[in-house]
TINUGU-575643 format. One record per atom (N, C-alpha, C): atom name; residue number from 1; x, y, z. Coordinates in steps of 0.001 Angstrom, whole numbers, plus 500000, padded with zeros to 6 digits. Atoms other than C-alpha are relative to their C-alpha. Layout:
residues N
PT   atome   num        x        y        z
PT      CA   NUM        X        Y        Z
...
This chain:
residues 103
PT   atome   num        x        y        z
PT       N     1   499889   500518   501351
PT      CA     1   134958   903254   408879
PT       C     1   501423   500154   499526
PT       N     2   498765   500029   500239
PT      CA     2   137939   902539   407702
PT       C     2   500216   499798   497647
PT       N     3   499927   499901   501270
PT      CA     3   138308   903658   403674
PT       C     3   501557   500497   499594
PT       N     4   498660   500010   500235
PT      CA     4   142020   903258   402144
PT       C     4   500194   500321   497982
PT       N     5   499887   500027   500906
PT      CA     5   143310   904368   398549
PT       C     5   498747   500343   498930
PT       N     6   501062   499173   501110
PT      CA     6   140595   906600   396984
PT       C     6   500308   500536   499162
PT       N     7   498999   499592   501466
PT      CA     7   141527   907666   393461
PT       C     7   498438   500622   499363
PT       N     8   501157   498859   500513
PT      CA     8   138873   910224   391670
PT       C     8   499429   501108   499806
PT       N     9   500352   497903   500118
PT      CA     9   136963   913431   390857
PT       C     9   498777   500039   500042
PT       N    10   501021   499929   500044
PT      CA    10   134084   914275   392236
PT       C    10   499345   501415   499818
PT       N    11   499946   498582   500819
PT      CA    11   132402   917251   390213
PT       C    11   499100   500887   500446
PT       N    12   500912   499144   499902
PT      CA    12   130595   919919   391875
PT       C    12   499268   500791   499546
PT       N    13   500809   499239   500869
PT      CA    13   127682   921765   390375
PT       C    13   498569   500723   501034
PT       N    14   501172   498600   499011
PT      CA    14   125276   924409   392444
PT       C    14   498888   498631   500885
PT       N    15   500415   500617   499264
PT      CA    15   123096   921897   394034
PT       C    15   499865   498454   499706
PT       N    16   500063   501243   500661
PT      CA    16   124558   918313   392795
PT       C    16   501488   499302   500312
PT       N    17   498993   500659   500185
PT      CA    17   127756   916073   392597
PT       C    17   499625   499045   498885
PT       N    18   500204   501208   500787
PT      CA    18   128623   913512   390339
PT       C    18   501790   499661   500047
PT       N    19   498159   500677   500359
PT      CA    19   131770   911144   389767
PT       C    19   499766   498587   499215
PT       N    20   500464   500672   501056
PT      CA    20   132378   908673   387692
PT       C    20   501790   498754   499955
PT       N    21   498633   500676   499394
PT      CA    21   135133   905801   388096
PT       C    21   500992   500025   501735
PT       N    22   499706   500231   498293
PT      CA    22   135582   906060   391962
PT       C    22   500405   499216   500272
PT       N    23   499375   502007   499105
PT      CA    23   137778   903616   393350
PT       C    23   500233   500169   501464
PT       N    24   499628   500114   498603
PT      CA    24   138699   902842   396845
PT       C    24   499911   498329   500815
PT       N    25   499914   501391   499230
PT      CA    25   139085   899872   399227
PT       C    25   499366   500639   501439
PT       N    26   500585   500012   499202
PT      CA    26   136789   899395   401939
PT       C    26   500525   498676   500801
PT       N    27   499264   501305   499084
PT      CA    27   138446   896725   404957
PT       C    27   500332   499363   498963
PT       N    28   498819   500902   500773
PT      CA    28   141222   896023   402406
PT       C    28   498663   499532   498688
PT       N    29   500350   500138   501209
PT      CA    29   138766   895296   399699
PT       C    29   499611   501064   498626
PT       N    30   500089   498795   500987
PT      CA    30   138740   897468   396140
PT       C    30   498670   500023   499729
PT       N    31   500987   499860   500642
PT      CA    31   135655   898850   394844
PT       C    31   500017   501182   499028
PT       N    32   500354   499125   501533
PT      CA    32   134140   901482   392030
PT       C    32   498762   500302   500193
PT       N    33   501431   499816   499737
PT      CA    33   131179   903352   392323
PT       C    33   500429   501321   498523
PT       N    34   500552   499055   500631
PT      CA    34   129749   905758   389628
PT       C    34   498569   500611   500360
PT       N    35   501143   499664   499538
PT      CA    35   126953   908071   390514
PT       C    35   499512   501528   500123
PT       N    36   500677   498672   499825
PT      CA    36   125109   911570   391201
PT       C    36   499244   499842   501331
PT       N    37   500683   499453   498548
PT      CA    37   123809   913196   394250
PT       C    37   499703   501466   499916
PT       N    38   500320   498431   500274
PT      CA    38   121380   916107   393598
PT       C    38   498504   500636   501020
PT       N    39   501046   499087   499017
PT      CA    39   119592   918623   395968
PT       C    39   500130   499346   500961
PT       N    40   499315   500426   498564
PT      CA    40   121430   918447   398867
PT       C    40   499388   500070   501813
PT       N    41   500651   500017   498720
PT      CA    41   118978   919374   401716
PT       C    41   498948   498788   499642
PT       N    42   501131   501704   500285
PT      CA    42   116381   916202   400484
PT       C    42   500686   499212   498979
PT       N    43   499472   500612   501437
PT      CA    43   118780   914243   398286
PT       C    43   499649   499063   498897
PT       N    44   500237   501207   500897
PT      CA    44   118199   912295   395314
PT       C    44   501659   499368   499655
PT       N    45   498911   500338   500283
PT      CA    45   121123   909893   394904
PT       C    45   499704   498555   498896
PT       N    46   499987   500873   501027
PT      CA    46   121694   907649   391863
PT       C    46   501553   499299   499834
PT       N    47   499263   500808   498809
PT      CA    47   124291   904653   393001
PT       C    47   500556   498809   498977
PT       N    48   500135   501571   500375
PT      CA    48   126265   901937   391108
PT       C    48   501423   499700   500989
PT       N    49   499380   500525   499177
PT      CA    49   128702   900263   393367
PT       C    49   500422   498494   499719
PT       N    50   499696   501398   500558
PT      CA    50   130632   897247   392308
PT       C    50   501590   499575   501056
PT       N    51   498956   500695   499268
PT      CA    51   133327   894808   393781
PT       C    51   499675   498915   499246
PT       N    52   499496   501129   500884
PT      CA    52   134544   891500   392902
PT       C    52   498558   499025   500373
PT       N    53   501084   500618   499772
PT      CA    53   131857   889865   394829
PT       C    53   498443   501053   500051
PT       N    54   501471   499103   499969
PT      CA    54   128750   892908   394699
PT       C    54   500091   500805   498743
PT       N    55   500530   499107   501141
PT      CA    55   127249   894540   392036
PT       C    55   498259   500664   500475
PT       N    56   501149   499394   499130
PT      CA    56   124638   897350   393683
PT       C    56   499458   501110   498577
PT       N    57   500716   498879   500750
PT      CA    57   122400   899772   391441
PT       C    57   498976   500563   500758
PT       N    58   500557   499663   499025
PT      CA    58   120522   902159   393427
PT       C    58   499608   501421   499149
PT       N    59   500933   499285   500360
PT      CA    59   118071   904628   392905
PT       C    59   499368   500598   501709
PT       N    60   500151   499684   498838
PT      CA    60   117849   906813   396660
PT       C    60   499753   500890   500008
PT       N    61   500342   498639   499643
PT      CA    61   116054   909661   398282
PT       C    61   499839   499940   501099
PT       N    62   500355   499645   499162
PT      CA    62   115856   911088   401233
PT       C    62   498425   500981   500088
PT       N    63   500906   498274   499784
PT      CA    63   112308   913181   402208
PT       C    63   499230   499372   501370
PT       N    64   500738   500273   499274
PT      CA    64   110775   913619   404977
PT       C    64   500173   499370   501519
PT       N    65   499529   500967   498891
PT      CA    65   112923   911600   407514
PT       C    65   499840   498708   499877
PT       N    66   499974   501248   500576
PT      CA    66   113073   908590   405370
PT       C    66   500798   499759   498756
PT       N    67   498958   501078   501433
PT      CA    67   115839   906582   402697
PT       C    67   498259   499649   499556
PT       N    68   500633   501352   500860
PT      CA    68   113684   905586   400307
PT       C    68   500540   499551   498651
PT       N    69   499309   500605   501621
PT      CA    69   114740   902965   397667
PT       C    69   499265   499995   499343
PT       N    70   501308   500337   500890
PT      CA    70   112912   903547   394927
PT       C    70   500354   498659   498773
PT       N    71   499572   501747   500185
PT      CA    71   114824   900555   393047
PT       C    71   501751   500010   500904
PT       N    72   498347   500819   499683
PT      CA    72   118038   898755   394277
PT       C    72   500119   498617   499325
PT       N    73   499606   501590   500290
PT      CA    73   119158   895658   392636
PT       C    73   501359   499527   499527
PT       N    74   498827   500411   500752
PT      CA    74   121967   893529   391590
PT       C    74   500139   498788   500553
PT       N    75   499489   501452   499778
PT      CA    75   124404   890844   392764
PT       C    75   500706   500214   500968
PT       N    76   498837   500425   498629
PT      CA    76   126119   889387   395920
PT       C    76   500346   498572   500005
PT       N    77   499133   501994   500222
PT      CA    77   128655   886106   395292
PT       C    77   499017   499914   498662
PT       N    78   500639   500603   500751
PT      CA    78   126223   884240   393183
PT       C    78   498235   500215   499979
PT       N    79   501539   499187   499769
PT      CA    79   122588   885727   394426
PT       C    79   499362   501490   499031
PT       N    80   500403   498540   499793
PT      CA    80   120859   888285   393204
PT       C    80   498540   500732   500412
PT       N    81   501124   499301   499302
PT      CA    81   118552   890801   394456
PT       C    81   499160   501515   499306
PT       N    82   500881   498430   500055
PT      CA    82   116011   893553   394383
PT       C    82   499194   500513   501365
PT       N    83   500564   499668   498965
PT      CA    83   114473   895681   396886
PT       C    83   499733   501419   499840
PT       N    84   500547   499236   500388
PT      CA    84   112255   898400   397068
PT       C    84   499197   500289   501785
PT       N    85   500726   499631   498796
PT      CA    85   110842   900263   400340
PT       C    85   500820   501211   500549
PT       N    86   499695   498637   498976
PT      CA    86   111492   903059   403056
PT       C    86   501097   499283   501116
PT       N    87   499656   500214   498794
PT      CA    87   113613   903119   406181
PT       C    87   499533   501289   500796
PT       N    88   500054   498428   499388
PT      CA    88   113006   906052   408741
PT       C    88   501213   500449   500728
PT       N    89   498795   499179   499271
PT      CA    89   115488   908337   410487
PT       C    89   500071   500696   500886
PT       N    90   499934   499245   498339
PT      CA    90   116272   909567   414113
PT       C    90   501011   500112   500428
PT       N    91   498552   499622   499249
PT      CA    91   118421   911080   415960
PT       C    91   500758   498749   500764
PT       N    92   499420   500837   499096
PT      CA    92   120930   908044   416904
PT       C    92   499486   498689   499421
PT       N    93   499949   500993   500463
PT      CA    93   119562   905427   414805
PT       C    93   499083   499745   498845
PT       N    94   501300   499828   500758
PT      CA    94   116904   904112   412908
PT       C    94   498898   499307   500264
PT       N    95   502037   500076   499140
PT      CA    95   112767   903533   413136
PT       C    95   499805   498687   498375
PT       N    96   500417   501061   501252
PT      CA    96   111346   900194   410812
PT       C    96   499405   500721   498842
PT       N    97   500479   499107   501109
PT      CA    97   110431   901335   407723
PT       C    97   499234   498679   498879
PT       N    98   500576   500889   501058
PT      CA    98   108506   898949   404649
PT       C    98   501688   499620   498762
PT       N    99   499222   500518   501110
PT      CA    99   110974   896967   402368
PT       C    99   499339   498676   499332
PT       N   100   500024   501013   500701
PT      CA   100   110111   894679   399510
PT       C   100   501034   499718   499019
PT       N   101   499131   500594   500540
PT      CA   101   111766   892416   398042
PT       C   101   500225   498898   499029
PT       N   102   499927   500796   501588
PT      CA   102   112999   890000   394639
PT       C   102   500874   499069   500810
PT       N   103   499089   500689   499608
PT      CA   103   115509   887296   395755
PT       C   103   500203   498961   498403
């Protein structure tokens, strides 16, 4: 992965993060995320992620040996989306999991 020009503060607290104006460029493109990540051995992560062309809102947990989205939605170009489901998790990749979806 190649991440260039990260500018931010991300704020530690006993079993949490948070930041808030995150910038960075991902393959030469800028982005901005604001968000929290709490209880670090099963995380709950709460996700906004923007660029010129994406706008992501996310609502994530890990338990169990599974992402699950409990919402995600937004915009890509001119689309937008929602999606809601599991993935699973293994050593070295990943196992099908249930996703639904808004288009």
């Amino acid at each position: 992965m190649q991440f260039e020009d990260m500018h931010g503060t991300i704020e530690f607290e006993q079993d949490q993060a948070r930041w808030q104006a995150f910038s960075f460029k991902y393959l030469g493109v800028p982005y901005t995320s604001t968000g929290s990540l709490a209880h670090f051995k099963s995380p709950d992560i709460d996700l906004d992620l923007s660029s010129r062309q994406l706008f992501v809102k996310s609502k994530l947990s890990v338990e169990k040996g599974f992402v699950v989205a409990r919402t995600c939605s937004g915009r890509y170009l001119d689309s937008l989306f929602s999606i809601r489901g599991s993935v699973g998790l293994k050593k070295g990749g990943l196992v099908a999991g249930k996703a639904y979806r808004r288009l």
